[in-house]
C-alpha atoms as one frame of an Amber mdcrd trajectory, in Angstrom:
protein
  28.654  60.384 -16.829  28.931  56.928 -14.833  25.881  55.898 -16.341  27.450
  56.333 -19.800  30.557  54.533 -18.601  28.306  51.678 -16.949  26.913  50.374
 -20.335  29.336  49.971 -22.541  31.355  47.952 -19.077  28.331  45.796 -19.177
  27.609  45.688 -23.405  31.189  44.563 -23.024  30.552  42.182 -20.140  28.147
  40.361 -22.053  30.131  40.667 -25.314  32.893  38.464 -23.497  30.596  36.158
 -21.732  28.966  35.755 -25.044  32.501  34.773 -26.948  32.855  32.217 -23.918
  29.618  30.193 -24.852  30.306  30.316 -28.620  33.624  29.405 -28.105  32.587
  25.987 -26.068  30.075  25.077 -28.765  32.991  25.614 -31.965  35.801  24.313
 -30.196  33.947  20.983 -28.356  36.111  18.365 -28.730  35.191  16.183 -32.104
  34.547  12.708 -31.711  36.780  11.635 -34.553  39.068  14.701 -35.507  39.503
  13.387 -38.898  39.285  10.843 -41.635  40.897   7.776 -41.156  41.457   4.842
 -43.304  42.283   1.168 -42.214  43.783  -1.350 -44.407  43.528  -4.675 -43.113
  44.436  -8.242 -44.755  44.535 -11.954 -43.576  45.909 -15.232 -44.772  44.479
 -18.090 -43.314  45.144 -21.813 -43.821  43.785 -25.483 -42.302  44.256 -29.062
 -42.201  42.606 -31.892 -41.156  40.677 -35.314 -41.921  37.072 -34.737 -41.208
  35.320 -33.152 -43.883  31.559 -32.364 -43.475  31.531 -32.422 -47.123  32.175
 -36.132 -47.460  30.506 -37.124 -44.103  33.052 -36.491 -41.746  35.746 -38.204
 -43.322  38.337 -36.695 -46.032  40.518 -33.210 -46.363  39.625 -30.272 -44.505
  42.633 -28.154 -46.613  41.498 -24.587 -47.271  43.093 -21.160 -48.043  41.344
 -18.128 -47.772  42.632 -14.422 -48.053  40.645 -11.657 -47.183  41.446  -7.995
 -47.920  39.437  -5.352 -46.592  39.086  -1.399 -45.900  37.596   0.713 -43.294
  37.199   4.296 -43.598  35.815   6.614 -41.041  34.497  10.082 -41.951  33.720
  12.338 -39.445  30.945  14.043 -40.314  30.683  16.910 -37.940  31.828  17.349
 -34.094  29.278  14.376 -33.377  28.698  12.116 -35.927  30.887   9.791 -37.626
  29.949   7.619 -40.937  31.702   4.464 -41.174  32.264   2.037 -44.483  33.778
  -1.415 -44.210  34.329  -3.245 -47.099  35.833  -6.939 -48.001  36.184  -9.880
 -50.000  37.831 -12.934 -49.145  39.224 -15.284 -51.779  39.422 -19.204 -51.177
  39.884 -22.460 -51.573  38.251 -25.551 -50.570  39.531 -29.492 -50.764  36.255
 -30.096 -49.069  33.662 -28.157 -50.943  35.358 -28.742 -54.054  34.190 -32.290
 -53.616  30.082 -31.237 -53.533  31.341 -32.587 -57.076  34.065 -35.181 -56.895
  33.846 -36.424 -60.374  34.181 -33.061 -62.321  38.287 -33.817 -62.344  40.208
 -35.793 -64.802  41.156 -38.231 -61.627  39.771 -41.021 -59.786  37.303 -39.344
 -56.877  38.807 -39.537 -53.212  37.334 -38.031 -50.256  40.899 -37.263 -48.930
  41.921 -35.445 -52.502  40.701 -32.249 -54.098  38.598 -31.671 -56.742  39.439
 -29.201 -59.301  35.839 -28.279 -60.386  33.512 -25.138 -60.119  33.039 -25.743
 -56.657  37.281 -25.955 -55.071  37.272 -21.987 -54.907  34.473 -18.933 -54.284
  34.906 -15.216 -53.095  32.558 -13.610 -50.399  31.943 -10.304 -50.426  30.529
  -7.941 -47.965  29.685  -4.125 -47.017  28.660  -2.951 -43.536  28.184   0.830
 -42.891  27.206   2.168 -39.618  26.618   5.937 -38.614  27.205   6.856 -34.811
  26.305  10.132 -32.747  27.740  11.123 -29.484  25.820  13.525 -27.216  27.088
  16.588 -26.624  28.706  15.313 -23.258  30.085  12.351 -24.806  27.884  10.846
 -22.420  25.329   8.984 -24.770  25.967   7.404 -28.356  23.619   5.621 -30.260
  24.639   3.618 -34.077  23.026   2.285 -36.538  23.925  -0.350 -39.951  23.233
  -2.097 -42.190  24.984  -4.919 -44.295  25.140  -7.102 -47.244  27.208 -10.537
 -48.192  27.001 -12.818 -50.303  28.989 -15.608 -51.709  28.057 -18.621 -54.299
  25.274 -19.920 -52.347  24.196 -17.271 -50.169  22.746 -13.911 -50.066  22.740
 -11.942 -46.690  21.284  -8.684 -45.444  21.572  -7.456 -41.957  20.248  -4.045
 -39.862  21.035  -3.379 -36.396  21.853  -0.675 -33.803  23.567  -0.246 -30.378
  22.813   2.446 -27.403  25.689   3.404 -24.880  25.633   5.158 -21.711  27.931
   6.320 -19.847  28.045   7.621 -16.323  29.788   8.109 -12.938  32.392  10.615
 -14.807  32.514   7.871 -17.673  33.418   5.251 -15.287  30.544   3.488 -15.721
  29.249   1.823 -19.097  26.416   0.289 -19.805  24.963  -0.857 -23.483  22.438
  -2.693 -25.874  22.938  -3.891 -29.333  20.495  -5.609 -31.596  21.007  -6.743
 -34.945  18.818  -9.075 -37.569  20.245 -11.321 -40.415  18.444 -12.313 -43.441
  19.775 -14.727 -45.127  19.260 -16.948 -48.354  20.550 -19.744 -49.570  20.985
 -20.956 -53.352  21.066 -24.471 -51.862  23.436 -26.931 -53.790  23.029 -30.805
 -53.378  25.922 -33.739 -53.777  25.649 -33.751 -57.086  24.765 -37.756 -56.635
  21.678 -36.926 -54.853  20.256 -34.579 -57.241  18.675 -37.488 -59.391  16.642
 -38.250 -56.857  14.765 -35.202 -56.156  11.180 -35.506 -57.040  10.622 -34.996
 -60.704  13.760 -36.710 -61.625  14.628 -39.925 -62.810  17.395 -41.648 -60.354
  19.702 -43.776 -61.596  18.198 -43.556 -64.626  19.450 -40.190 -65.218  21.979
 -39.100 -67.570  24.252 -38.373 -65.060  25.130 -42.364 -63.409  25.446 -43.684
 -67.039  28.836 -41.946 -67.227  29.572 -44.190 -64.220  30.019 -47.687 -63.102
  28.544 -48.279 -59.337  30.217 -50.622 -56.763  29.160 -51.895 -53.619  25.863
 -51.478 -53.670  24.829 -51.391 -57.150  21.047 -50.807 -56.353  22.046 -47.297
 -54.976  18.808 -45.513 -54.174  18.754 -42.599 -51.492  15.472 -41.223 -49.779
  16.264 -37.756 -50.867  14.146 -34.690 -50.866  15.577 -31.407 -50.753  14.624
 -28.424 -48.457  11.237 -27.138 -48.621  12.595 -23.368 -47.300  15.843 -21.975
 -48.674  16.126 -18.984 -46.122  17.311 -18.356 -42.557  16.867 -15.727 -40.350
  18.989 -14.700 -37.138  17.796 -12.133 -34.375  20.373 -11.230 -32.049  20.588
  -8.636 -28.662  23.160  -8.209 -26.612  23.917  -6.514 -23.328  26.896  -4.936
 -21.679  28.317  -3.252 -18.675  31.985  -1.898 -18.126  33.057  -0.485 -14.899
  36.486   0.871 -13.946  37.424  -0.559 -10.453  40.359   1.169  -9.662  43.488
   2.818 -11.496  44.728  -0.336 -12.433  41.776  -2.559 -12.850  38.406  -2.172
 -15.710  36.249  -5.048 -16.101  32.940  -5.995 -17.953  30.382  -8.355 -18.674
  28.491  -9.616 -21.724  24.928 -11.385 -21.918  24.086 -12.474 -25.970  20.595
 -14.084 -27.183  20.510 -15.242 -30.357  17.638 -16.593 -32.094  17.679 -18.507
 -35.272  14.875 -20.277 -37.302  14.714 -21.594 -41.231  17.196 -23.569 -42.833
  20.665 -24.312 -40.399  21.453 -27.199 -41.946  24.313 -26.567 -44.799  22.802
 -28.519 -48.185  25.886 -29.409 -49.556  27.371 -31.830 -46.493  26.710 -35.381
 -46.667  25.736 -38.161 -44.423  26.518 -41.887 -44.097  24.468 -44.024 -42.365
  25.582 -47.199 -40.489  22.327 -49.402 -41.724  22.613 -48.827 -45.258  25.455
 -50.658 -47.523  27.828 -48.526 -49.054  27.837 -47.731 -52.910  30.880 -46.014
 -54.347  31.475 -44.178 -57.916  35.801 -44.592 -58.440  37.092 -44.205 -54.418
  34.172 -41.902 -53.967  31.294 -42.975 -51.387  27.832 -41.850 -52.324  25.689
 -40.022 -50.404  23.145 -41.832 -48.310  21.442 -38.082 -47.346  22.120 -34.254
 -46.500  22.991 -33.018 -43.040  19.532 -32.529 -41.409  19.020 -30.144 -38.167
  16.238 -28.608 -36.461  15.089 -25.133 -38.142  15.122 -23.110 -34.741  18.318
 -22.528 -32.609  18.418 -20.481 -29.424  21.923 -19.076 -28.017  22.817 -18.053
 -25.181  26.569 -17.111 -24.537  27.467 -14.848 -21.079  31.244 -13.636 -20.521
  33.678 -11.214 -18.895  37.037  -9.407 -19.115  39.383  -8.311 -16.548  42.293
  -5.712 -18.002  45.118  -4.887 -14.966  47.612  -2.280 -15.815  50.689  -3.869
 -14.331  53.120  -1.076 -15.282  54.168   1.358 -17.971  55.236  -1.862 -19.676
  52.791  -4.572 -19.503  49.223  -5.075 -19.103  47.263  -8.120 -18.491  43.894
  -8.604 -20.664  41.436 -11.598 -19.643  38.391 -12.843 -20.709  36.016 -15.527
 -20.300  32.828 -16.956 -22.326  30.306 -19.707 -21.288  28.051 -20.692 -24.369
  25.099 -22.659 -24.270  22.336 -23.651 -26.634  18.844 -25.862 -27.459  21.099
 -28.167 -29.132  22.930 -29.754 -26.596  25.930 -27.781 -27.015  27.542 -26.032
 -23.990  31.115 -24.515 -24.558  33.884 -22.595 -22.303  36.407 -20.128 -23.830
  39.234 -18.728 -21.473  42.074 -16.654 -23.117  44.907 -14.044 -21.959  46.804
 -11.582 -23.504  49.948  -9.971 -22.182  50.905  -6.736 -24.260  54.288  -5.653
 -23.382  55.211  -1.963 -24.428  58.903  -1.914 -25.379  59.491   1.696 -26.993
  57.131   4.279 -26.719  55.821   3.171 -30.581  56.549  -0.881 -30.186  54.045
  -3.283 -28.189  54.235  -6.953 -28.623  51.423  -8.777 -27.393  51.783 -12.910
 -27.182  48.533 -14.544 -26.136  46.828 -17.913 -25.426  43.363 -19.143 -25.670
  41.480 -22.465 -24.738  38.233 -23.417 -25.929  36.213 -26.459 -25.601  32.457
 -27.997 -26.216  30.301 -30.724 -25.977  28.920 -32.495 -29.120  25.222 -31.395
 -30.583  22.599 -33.644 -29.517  22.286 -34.687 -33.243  26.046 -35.239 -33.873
  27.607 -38.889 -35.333  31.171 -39.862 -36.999  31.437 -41.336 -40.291  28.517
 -43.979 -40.954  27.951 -43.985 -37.107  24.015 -42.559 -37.710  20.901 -44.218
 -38.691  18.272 -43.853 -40.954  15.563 -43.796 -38.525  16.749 -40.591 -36.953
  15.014 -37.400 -37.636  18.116 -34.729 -37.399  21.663 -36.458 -38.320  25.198
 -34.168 -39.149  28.719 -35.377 -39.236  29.869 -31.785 -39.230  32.960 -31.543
 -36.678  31.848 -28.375 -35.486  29.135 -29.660 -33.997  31.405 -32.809 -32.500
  32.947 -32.398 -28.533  36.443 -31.425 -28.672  38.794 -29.133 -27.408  41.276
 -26.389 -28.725  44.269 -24.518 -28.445  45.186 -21.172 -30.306  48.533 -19.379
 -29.534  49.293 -16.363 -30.787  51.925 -13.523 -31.223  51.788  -9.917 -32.200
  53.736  -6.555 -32.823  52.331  -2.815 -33.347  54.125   0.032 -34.301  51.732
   3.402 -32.914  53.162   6.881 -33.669  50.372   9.512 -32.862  52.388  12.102
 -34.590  51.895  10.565 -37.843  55.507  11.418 -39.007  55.567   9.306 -42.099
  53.312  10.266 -44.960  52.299   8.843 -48.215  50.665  12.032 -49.590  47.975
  13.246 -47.605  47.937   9.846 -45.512  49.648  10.388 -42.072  50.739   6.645
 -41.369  48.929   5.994 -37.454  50.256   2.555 -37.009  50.756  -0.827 -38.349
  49.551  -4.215 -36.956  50.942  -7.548 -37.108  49.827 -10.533 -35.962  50.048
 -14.486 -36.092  47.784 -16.890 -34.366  48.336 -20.926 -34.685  45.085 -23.144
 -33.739  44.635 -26.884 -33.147  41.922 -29.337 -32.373  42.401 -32.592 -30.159
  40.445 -33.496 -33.666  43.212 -33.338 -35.633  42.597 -29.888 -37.190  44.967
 -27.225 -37.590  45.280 -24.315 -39.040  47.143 -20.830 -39.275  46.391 -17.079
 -39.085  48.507 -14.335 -40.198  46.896 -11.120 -39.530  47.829  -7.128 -40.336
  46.705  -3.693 -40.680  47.976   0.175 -41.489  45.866   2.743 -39.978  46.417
   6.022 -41.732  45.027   9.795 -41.140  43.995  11.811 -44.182  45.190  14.991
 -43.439
């Protein structure tokens, strides 16, 4: 009789201890619980008087806005497949004067052309699929991405690996990604005559025109033997918690870049040649011309100190350096403050600076004995400052719906940059995260 009563005890024993184990393995927590959908948009706008277009001198006005969505499906407990898609509509004083003569006016470096050329849209798709170890302890991604815009066509692949340890208070990670690019390169439209094959002045295009200055006008041009570029990046990180209050990390990049870096359309003056004009319009004496290798090498660090239950301090800092003379510094801090329980605002500050390019030069300040030459202002020494402001509404509860879309939160943000240059331009920044229920 107790051996009868013994086995069904230990059928039931097992039954339970059974239930346990398949419960762990249905209920494991998911890494994403469901699908959620980001709408994000930015307005951006510059100024300034140093267009690479026109060889570092005339408008720098441009407009761009740039919607985009991000949804992220989770695919099961692990895996989550994410789709980010954008396009961002613009316009360009500067690159609208590759052609300055395709407007009814006289052509000005410091005024806009209304051709082909004063407006574009890029496009772009990245999607990336992550998995997360069953411990939440290891996740590895992968992507892949496409852009392209009037004169260029990018792909891109990459991956990242992250590992975490000491009960997750330890990170460590490596990402690597490669861009192929290629370029549909467009020329000054006053240089294109004198690409081999073609007739110079003698084409159709200069007897619309009267020359003055120099009326012999007669560039050395030849245009770019290789019309694609190719970027190999890896990165490394490590994130450590230091106390209850205090997380900090670190960041090495490499970045590798060979084929054409030089942008066709930006023109270059040089200081030994005499000046020929078409209307107000100065003609290209040649195309920017840089090396066709770049190596990068940028290390920083942030430092995040929960003050309180209202404010946190977020800091970072970024020392760049590359092969062409160019060594920057970027320090910036961000203070949220959390007001309500579903309001943060978040001002912020940010100071950047860099030394010119080895094969940098002002308007007409190069010569035409030099092998690389750019008047880009990029590539100049200057310094900046960017100050921004911010507000986020977060309610996990989702109470407001549109449908089936639980609203998460909503982002706003507005970030004001200038250049000891003269540049300056303005950000405005926002998002609605929503849950599909």
């Amino acid at each position: 009789m107790k051996r009868l009563l013994i086995l069904p005890i230990l059928l039931f024993a097992v039954s339970v201890y059974a239930q346990e184990q398949d419960t762990t393995a249905v209920y494991k927590k998911r890494v994403l619980e469901t699908t959620e959908v980001d709408f994000l948009t930015s307005y951006y706008t510059q100024d300034g008087d140093n267009a690479a277009v026109s060889g570092g001198i005339g408008t720098e006005k441009l407009t761009d806005f740039t919607p985009t969505i991000v949804v992220s499906l989770p695919l099961n407990d692990d895996d989550v497949l994410t789709i980010d898609a954008g396009i961002s509509a613009y316009t360009s004083a500067s690159s609208s004067n590759i052609n300055p003569f395709d407007d009814s006016g006289d052509a000005n470096a410091f005024q806009a052309s209304s051709g082909a050329s004063s407006g574009d849209t890029w496009t772009n798709l990245n999607i990336s699929y992550s998995h997360s170890s069953d411990d939440r302890n290891k996740i590895w991604t992968a992507k892949a991405s496409v852009a392209s815009e009037f004169d260029y066509l990018s792909f891109g692949v990459g991956g990242s690996y992250a590992m975490l340890f000491n009960e997750k208070n330890t990170e460590v990670s490596v990402t690597a990604n490669i861009y192929m690019d290629t370029w549909n390169a467009l020329y000054p439209i006053e240089l294109r005559p004198f690409a081999p094959g073609r007739n110079g002045l003698n084409d159709g295009f200069f007897s619309q025109y009267t020359i003055t200055g120099n009326t012999a006008y007669a560039p050395a041009f030849t245009p770019h033997d290789s019309e694609t570029r190719n970027s190999y990046a890896i990165g490394f990180g490590f994130s450590q918690i230091l106390s209850r209050n205090l997380q900090g990390s670190l960041a090495l990049d490499l970045v590798q870049q060979q084929g054409l870096l030089s942008t066709p359309f930006q023109r270059v003056y040089f200081g030994d040649v005499e000046d020929s004009f078409i209307q107000g319009f100065q003609l290209a004496d040649d195309i920017e011309r840089l090396p066709d290798t770049r190596f990068k090498v940028a290390v920083g660090g942030r430092l995040n100190y929960y003050i309180n239950q209202m404010l946190v301090m977020r800091t970072y800092y970024r020392y760049y350096t590359d092969d062409w003379g160019i060594t920057s510094n970027t320090a910036s801090i961000e203070l949220p403050v959390k007001v309500t329980d579903k309001f943060t605002l978040y001002p912020s500050y940010r100071y950047y600076n860099q030394t010119a390019a080895d094969y940098f030069a002002g308007y007409e300040q190069h010569l035409s004995t030099e092998e690389f030459y750019t008047s880009d202002y990029d590539l100049s020494e200057f310094n900046a400052n960017a100050y921004g402001f911010g507000v986020s509404y977060t309610d996990i509860f989702t109470s407001f719906h549109l449908g089936k879309f639980g609203l998460k939160s909503i982002d706003l943000k507005y970030l004001y940059y200038k250049r000891n240059t003269g540049l300056t331009s303005g950000l405005i920044s926002g998002g609605l995260k929503f849950v599909v229920d």
